[in-house]
Structures are given as structure tokens and as C-alpha cells.
C-alpha positions in Angstrom: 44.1 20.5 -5.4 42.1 18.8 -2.5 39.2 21.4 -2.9 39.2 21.3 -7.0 39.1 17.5 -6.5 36.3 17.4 -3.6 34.1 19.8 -5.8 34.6 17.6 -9.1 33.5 14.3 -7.0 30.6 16.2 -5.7 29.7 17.2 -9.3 30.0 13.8 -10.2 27.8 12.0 -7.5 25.3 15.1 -7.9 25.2 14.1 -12.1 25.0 10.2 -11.4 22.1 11.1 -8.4 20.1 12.9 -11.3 20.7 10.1 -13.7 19.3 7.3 -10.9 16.2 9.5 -10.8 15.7 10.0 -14.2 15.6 6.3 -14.4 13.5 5.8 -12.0 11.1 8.3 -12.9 11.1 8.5 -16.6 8.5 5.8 -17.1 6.0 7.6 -14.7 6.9 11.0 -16.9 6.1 8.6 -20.0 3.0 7.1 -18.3 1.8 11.3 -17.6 2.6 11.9 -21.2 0.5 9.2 -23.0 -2.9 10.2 -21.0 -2.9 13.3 -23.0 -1.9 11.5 -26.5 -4.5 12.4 -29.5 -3.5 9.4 -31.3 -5.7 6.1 -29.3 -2.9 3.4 -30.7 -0.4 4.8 -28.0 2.6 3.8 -30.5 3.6 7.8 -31.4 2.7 10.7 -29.2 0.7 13.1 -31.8 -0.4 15.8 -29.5 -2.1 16.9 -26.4 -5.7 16.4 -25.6 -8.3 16.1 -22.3 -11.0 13.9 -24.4 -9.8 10.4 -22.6 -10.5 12.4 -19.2 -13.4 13.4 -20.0 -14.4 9.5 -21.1 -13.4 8.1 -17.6 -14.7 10.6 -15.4 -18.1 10.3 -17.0 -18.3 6.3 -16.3 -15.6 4.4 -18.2 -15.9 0.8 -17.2 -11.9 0.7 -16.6 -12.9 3.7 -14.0 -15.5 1.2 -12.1 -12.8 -1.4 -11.6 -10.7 1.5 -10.0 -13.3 2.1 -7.6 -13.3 -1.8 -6.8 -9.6 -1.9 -6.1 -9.8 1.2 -4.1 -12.6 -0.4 -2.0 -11.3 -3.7 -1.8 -7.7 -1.9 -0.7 -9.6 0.2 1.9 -11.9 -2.9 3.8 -8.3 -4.8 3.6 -6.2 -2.2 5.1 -8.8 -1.3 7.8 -8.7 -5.3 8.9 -5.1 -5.6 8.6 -4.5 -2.4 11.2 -7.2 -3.2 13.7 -5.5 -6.8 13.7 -2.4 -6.0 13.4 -2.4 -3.3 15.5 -4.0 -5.7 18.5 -2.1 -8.5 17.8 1.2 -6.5 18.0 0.2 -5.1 21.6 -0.5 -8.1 22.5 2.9 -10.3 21.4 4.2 -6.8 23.1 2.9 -6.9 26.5 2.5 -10.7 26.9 4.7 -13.6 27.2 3.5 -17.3 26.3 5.4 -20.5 24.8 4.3 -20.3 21.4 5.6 -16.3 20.8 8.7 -17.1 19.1 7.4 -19.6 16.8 3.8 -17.0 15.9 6.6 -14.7 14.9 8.3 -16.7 12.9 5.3 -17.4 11.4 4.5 -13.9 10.7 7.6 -14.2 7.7 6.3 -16.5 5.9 3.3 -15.3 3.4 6.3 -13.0 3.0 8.4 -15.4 1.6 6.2 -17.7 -0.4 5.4 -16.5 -4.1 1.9 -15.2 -4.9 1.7 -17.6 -7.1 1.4 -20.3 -4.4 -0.3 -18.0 -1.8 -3.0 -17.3 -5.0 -3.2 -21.1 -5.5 -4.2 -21.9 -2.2 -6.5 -19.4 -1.5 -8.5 -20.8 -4.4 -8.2 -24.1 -3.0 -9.5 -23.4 0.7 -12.0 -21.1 -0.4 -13.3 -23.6 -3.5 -13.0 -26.6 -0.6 -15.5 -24.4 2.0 -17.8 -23.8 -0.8 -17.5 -20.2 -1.2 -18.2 -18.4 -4.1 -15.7 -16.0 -5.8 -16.5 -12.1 -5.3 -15.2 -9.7 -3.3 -15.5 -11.2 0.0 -13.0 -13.4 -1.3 -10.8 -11.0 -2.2 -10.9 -9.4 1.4 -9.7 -12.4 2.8 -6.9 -12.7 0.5 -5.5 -9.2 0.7 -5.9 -9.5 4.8 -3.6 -12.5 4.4 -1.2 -11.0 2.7 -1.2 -7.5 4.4 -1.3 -8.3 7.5 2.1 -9.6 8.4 3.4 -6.1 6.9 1.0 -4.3 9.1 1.9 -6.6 12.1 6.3 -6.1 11.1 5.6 -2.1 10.4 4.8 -2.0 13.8 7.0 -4.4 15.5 9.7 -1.9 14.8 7.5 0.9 15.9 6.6 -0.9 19.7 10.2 -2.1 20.3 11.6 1.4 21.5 8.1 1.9 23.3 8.5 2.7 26.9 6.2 0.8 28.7 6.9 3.0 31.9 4.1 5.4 30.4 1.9 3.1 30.6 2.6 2.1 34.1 2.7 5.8 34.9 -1.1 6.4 33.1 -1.8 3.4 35.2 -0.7 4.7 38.6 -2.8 7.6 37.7 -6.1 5.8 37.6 -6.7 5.0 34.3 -8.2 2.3 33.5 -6.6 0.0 30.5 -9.0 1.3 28.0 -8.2 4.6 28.4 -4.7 3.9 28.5 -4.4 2.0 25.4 -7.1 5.0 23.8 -5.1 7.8 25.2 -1.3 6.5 25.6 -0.7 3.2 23.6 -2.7 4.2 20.0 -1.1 7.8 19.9 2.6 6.6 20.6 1.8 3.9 17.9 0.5 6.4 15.7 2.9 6.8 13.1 3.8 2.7 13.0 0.2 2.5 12.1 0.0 5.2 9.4 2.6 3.6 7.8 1.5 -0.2 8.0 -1.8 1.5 6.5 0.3 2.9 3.4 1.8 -0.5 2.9 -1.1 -2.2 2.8 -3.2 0.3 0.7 -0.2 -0.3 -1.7 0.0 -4.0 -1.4 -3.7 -4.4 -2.2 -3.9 -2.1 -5.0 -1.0 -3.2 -7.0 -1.6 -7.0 -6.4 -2.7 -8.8 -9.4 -1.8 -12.5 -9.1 -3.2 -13.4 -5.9 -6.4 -11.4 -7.1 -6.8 -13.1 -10.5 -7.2 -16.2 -8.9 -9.9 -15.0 -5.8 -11.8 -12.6 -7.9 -15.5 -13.9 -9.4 -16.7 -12.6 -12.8 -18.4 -9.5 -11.8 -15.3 -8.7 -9.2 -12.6 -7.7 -11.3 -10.0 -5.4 -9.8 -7.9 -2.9 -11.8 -4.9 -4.5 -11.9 -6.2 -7.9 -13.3 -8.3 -5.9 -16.0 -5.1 -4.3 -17.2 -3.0 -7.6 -17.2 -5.9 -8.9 -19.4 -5.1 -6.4 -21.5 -1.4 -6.6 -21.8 -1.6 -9.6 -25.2 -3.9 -7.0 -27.2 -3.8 -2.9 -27.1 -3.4 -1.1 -23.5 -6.8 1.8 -24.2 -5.2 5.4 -23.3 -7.6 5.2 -20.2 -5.4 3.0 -18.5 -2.4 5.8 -18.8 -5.3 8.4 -17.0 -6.0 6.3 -14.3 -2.4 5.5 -13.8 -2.1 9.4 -14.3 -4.9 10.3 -11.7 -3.7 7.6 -9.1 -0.3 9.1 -9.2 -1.4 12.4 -8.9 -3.8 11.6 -5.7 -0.3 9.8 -4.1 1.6 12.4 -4.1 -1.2 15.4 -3.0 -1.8 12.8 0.1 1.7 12.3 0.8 2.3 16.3 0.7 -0.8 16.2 3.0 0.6 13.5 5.5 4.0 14.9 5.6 2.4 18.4 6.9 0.2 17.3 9.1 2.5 14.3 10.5 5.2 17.6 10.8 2.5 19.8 12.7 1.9 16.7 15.0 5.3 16.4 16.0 5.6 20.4 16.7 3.1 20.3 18.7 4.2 17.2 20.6 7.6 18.2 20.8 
């Protein structure tokens, strides 16, 4: 009786583990779906067809303001890790008065709604007589993806053993070399993911960008949120298609190479 019941509560959690996924994946299916729709409304799927591809690979202005968000993510992420990834080492390696309280501090663009941090930022940048563009919207993505960076790796450093760096040290490298050859490998995959979260961050961000953004500037996100009181065009579901398409080829890609890395390293 203890075996029959085991297997029918394993049944069970196995059936309500494929329903939490369907649910969590069924709009993504839906989104797939309606990129190859014939019929442009999007309010019944009539049939398949690769016509809207075709549109926004060959220059569809939705497609340019994919391009912005994807350049706008990369700039932010690459200032958020150098920063982050120098202010963590840092707030690792050196004690001073104000530490506890620059931590704390870390918590709260976290914490505040986007609707304030968006607010501001159109305040401070209006007040130092900047005009709205993509600089801009650097600066506000760096605000906000930063601290994540800065956390990511804060969990990444705290079971670092600074012993090997004493060791390269003792060796006669210099700190340069050590931080190259040591500190940034060891680090590695605290960065790589701070990078993910803030590629993520920046690209699915619309409130904070709606305010930062000028009139030539406008990112994905906010075009498709200007679009949500009339009709949605199908190329918004490609897009969506494409960009979760590319997500999971380079998470295949980063799991396999992140699993050769530790083989070898092992």
C-alpha cells in the first residue's frame, strides 16, 4: 500500500509540475503562434505564414527600435560590470567607516518604484540641461543595473578565498596581474550572471525609459506600450518570437561552454 500510494503522489506532483509549466509557458507558445498568423488583426489565428518576417528583416521600423534597445542594453550592462565589478573588489578587500551604510545604499533603487526612479531622472537630467537621447538613457539603465550587478556578485566574492590571492602575491605577481589572472577568472561566473541581469533589466524596462528617452530615442519596449490603447501590428509577436528564440540558443551556448570551463578547471 506504501508503494501504490508513493507512486500515485509522484504521479500527482509530476501532473501539477506540467500544469505550473503550461502556465507559465503557454503565453510564450501563444506569442510564437501569432508571428505566423495570416490574418494582421491578431483576434483569430487563420493560418500560417513567413510574410511578417520577411517585413522586419528587411527594415521594419519596429525592428530599428529593437536594435536601440539592444544597444542601449549592451553600453548599460558593459558600465554596470566594469563598475560593479570594481566597486565589489573594492568593498571586498577594503575596510572604511562608510561600508555599512554604501551597502545599504546599494538596496535602495531596488526598492523604490520606477515610477519615482523615472521621475527623478527627468528631473536631474532637465535641471543640468541635458537633452533627452540615448545618453540619457545610459545613465538611467546604469542606475538601475548596477546595484544588481554589484548584489550578483556580492554573493559571488563572499566564499572567495583571499589566500589565493596572497599566494599569487608571494609568487611575484604584481596586483595587476593578480586581479587579471586570479581575481577576474574566480569572479567569472558572478559576472556573467550580473551581465544577464542587466541585459534583461534594460531590455524589458519601459517606465524609467519613457520618461529619459528623446523623440528620435525610442526603445522597443516604450514603442510597444504606445501601442497597447490601439492594435498590437503582428511584427511585435516576431520580434518577441526572434528575441526568444536568440535567449534560449545563447543560454544552450552558455550552459556548454560554462560546463566545459568547469571540466577543465576541475
Amino acid at each position: 500500500m506504501g508503494n501504490i500510494s508513493s507512486k500515485k503522489l509522484g504521479r500527482g506532483s509530476a501532473l501539477f509540475m506540467w500544469l505550473v509549466y503550461l502556465f507559465l509557458y503557454m503565453p510564450i507558445f501563444v506569442v510564437i503562434m501569432y508571428s505566423f498568423n495570416t490574418n494582421s488583426s491578431n483576434l483569430t489565428f487563420t493560418g500560417f505564414t513567413l510574410k511578417w518576417y520577411a517585413q522586419v528583416l528587411n527594415g521594419d521600423n519596429l525592428w530599428r527600435n529593437m536594435w536601440l534597445s539592444l544597444e542601449l542594453a549592451g553600453v548599460a550592462t558593459i558600465i554596470s560590470v566594469v563598475l560593479g565589478t570594481l566597486a565589489t573588489i573594492g568593498m571586498y578587500r577594503y575596510e572604511f567607516r562608510l561600508k555599512k551604510y554604501l551597502n545599504a545604499l546599494l538596496y535602495i533603487p531596488l526598492v523604490i518604484p520606477e515610477l519615482v526612479i523615472g521621475l527623478a531622472s527627468l528631473a536631474a537630467f532637465s535641471k543640468l540641461g541635458m537633452d533627452m537621447g540615448f545618453a540619457t538613457l545610459v545613465f538611467a539603465h546604469v542606475t538601475f543595473c548596477l546595484p544588481y550587478v554589484i548584489i550578483t556578485l556580492r554573493a559571488r566574492i563572499a566564499d572567495f578565498d583571499a589566500s589565493i590571492e596572497e599566494a599569487s602575491m608571494d609568487l611575484g605577481a604584481n596586483q595587476w596581474h593578480t586581479l587579471r589572472r586570479v581575481t577576474l577568472p574566480l569572479l567569472a561566473p558572478g559576472i556573467a550572471s550580473g551581465a544577464f541581469m542587466s541585459i534583461s533589466l534594460s531590455i524589458d524596462d519601459v517606465i524609467i525609459s519613457y520618461f529619459v528617452s528623446g523623440a528620435g530615442q525610442i526603445t522597443f519596449p516604450v514603442k510597444v506600450y504606445g501601442m497597447v490603447r490601439g492594435k498590437i501590428s503582428t511584427q511585435v509577436y516576431v520580434i518577441s518570437t526572434i528575441m526568444i528564440v536568440s535567449i534560449v540558443v545563447l543560454y544552450v551556448i552558455g550552459t556548454l561552454i560554462l560546463r566545459a570551463w568547469r571540466k577543465r578547471h576541475a
